[in-house]
C-alpha positions in Angstrom: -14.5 -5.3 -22.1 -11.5 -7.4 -21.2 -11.5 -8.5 -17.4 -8.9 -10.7 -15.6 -11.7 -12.8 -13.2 -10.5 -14.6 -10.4 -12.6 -18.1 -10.6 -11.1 -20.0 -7.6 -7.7 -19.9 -5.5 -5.3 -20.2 -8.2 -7.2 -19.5 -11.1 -7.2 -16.2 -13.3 -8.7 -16.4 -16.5 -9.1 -13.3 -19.2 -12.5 -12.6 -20.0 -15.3 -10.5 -22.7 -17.0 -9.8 -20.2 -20.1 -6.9 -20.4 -18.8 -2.9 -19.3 -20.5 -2.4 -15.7 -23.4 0.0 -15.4 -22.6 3.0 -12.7 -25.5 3.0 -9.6 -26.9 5.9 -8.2 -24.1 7.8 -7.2 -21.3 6.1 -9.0 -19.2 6.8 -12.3 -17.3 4.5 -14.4 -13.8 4.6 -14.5 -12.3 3.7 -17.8 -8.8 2.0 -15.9 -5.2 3.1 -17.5 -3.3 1.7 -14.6 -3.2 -1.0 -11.9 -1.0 -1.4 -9.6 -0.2 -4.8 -7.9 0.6 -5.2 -4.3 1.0 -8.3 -2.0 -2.4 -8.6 -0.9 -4.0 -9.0 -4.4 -1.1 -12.2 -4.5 -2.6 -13.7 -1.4 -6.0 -13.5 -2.3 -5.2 -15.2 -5.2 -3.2 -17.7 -3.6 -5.0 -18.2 0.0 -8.7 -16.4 -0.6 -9.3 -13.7 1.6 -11.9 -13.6 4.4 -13.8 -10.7 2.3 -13.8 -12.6 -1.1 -17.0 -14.0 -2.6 -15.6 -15.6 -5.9 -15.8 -15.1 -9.1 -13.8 -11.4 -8.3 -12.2 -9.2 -10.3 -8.9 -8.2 -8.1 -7.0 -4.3 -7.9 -7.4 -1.7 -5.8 -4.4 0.4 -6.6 -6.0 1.9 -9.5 -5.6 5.3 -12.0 -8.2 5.8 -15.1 -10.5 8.3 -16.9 -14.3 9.3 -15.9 -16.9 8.2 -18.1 -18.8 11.3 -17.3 -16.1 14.3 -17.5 -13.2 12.6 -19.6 -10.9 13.7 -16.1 -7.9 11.4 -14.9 -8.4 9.8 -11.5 -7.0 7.6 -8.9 -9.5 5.6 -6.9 -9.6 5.4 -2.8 -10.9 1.8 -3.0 -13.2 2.2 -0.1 -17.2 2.8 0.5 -17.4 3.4 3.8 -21.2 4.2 5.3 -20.7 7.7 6.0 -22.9 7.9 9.4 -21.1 5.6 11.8 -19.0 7.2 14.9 -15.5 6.5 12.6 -17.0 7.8 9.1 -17.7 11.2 10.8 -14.4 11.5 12.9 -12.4 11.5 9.7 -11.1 7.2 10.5 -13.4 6.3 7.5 -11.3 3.2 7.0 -12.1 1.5 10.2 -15.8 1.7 9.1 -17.7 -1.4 10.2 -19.5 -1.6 6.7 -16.8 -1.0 4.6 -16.6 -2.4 0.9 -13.2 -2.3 -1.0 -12.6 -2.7 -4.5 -11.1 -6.2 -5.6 -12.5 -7.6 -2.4 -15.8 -6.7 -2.1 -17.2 -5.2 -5.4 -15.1 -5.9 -8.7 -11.9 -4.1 -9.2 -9.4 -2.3 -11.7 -7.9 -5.4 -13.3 -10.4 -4.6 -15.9 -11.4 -2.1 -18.8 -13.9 -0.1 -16.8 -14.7 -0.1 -12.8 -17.5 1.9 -11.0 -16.7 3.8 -8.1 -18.4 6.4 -6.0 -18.0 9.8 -7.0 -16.8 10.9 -3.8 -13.9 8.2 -3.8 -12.5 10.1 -6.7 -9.6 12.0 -6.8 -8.1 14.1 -9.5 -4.6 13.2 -10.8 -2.4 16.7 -11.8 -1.5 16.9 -15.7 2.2 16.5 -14.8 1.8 13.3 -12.8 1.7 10.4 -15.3 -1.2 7.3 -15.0 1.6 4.8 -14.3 3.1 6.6 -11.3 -0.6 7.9 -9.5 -1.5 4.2 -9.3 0.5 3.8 -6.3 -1.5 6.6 -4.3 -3.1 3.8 -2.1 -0.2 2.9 -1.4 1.6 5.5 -0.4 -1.4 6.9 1.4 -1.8 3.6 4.0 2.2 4.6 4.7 1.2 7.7 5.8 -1.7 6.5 7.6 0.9 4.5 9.7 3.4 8.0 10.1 0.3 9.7 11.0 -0.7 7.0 14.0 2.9 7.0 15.2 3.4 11.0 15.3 6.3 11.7 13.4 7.6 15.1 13.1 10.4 16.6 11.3 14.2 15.7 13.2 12.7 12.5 14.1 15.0 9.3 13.5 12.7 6.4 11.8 13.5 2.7 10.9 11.7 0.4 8.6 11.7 -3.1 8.7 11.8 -4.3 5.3 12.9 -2.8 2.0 9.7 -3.9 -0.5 7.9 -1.6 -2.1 5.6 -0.6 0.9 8.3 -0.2 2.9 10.1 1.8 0.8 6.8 4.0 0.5 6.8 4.5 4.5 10.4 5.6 4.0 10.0 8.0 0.8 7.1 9.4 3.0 9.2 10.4 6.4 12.1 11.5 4.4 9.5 13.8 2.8 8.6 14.6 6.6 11.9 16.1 7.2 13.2 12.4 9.3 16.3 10.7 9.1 15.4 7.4 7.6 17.1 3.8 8.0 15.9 0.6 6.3 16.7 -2.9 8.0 16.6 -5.6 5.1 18.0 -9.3 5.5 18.0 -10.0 1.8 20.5 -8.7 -0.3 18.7 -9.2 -3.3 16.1 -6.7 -2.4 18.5 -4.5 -1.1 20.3 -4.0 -4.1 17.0 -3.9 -6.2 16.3 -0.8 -3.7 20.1 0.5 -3.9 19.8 3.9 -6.6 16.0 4.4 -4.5 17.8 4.3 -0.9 21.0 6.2 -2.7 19.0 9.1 -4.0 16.4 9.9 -1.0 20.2 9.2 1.5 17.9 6.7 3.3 20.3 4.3 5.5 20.5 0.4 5.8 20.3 -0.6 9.6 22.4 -3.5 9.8 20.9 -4.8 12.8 24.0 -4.7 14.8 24.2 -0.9 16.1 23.9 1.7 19.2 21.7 3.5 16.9 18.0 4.0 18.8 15.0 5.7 16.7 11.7 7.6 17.6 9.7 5.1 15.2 9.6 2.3 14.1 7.4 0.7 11.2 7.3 -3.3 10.3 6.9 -3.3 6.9 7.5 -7.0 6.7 5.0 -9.7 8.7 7.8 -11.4 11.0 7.1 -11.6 14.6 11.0 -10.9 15.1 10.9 -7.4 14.1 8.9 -6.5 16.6 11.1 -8.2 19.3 13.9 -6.1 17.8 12.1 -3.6 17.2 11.6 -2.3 20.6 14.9 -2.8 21.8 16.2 0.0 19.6 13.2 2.5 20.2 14.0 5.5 22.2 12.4 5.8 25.6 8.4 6.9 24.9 9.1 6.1 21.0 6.6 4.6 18.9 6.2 1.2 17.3 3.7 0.9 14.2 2.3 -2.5 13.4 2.1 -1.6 9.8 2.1 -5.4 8.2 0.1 -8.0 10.2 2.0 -10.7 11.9 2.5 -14.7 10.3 1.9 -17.7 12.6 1.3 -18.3 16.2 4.9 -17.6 17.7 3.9 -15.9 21.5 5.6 -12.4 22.2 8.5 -12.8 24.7 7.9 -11.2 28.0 11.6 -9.2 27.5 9.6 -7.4 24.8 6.2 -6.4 26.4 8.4 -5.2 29.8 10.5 -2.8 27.1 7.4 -1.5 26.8 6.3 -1.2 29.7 9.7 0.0 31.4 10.7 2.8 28.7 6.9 4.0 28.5 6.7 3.0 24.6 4.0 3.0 22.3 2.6 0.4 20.0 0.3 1.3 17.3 -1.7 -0.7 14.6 -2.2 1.0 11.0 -5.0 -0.4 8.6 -5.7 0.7 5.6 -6.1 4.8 4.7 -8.2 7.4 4.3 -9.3 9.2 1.2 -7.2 12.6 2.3 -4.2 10.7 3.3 -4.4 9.2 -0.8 -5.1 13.2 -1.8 -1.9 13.7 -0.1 0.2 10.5 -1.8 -1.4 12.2 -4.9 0.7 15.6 -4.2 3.8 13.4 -2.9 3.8 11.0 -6.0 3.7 14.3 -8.0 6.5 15.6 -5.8 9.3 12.8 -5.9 8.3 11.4 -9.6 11.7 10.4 -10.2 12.0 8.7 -7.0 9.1 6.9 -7.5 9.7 5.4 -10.7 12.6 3.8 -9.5 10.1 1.4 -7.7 8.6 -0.1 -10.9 10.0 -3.2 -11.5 8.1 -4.1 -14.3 4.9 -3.1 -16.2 3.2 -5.6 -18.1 0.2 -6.4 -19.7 -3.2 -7.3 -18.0 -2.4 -11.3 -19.8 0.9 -11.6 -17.5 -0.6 -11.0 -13.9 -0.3 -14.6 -13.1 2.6 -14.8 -14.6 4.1 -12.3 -11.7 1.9 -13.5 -8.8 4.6 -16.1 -7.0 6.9 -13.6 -6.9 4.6 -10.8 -5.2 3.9 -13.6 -2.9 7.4 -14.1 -2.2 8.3 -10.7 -1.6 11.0 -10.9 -4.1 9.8 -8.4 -6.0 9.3 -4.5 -6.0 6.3 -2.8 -7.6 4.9 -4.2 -10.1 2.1 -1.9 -12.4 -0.3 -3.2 -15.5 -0.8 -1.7 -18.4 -4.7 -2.0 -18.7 -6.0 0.3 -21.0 -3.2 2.9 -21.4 -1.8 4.2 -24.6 1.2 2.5 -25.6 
């Protein structure tokens, strides 16, 4: 089968490489679809403390069982299924967890194995294409879930990529008000008919608007300082995207929270229901959806489109593995 192997930082090379036998427990996926997200460019920029090379990268993944001929999206974890988190339904904070395209090969090949219960069915009417962003879709509403919203709430994003635009499609389908706070206009007009249709808002930074959550969908340590000046008293604060550099909090920031009772939460990852519910919602706003695909392109051209991933110029970008043209 044809494999895109990850040899060394930097290096992708397209392979014949043999189909992967399924273990005890597993089923091979024959891959239509895989998505591309920022993290598979930084792992092939920077590594990843996870990585043992050569690796197979994608995680965001639709296909066909081997065994039943059904289409499928993939939760990219195998989590134990014994430890304190695994049986409290926070299988993604598992301590012995291996994810697909970090740990074990991913989709960014002809076939993948994956365990059977990491499976989950795609409806007839939701095409390959589209259900590859379920992981997605299903870590932004692990981050909604951690920060409580409920319908009427007011929610800002920082950042209008494709993640972020994922938090907002999910709390607009929550019934919230929805702003986006972007500095490039670039991306904000890449985003325009997407933020047009669902009536989400752009913040401009400058405003005596004040929200119940907030989500950083971006990794600078400024939106956090801004971020919690414009939270409502007891809101929420979800550290969604991990923070770049060493820059120290300021203490103005830690007393907002500590003044107006706030609350910060981290989000990691997701759980296999939350991607059985970014299945239903990917089914749902299919239109919306699509307007998120900047390109799709062949398996030969991920390298191609890895800078600007990296950049954060771009907004989602899916391959074309072994689908139909």
């Amino acid at each position: 089968m044809k494999a895109l192997v990850l040899w060394e930082r930097g290096r992708l090379r397209l392979e014949d490489i043999p189909v992967p036998v399924a273990g005890p427990d597993e089923v091979p996926i024959n891959v239509s679809w895989c998505a591309l997200c920022r993290t598979d460019a930084k792992i092939w920029d920077l590594g990843h403390r996870d990585l043992v090379l050569p690796r197979i990268l994608g995680h965001e993944i639709c296909g066909v069982r081997g065994d039943t001929g059904e289409r499928c999206v993939v939760w990219p974890g195998e989590s134990c299924g014994r430890c304190v988190h695994c049986r409290t339904g926070a299988e993604n904070l598992c301590r012995e967890m291996r994810i697909l395209g970090f740990n074990r090969d991913g989709g960014l090949a002809g076939t993948v194995t994956a365990k059977q219960t990491s499976l989950i069915a795609v409806p007839e009417s939701l095409p390959d294409r589209l259900a590859c962003m379920a992981e997605p879709l299903a870590c932004a509403l692990n981050a909604l879930d951690l920060a409580g919203i409920k319908e009427g709430m007011s929610v800002l994003v920082f950042g209008a990529g494709a993640v972020g635009l994922l938090v907002a499609l999910a709390a607009r389908a929550s019934g919230c008000s929805v702003s986006v706070r972007e500095i490039s206009e670039e991306k904000l007009l890449m985003s325009r008919d997407f933020r047009r249709t669902l009536q989400i808002r752009s913040f401009p930074g400058q405003s005596r608007d004040r929200f119940d959550v907030i989500v950083n969908a971006c990794p600078a340590v400024e939106t956090f300082v801004s971020g919690v000046s414009v939270l409502k008293s007891r809101g929420s604060f979800c550290l969604f995207s991990g923070f770049v550099g060493e820059e120290p909090l300021p203490a103005r920031a830690l007393n907002e929270i500590h003044y107006r009772q706030l609350n910060v939460v981290g989000a990691y990852g997701c759980t296999r229901d939350q991607m059985v519910r970014g299945v239903t919602l990917l089914d749902t706003y299919q239109n919306e959806v699509s307007l998120l695909i900047q390109e799709e392109i062949p398996i030969g051209d991920v390298e191609s489109v890895l800078p600007g991933i990296l950049s954060g110029k771009s907004l989602k970008i899916v391959v074309n593995v072994g689908a139909r043209a």
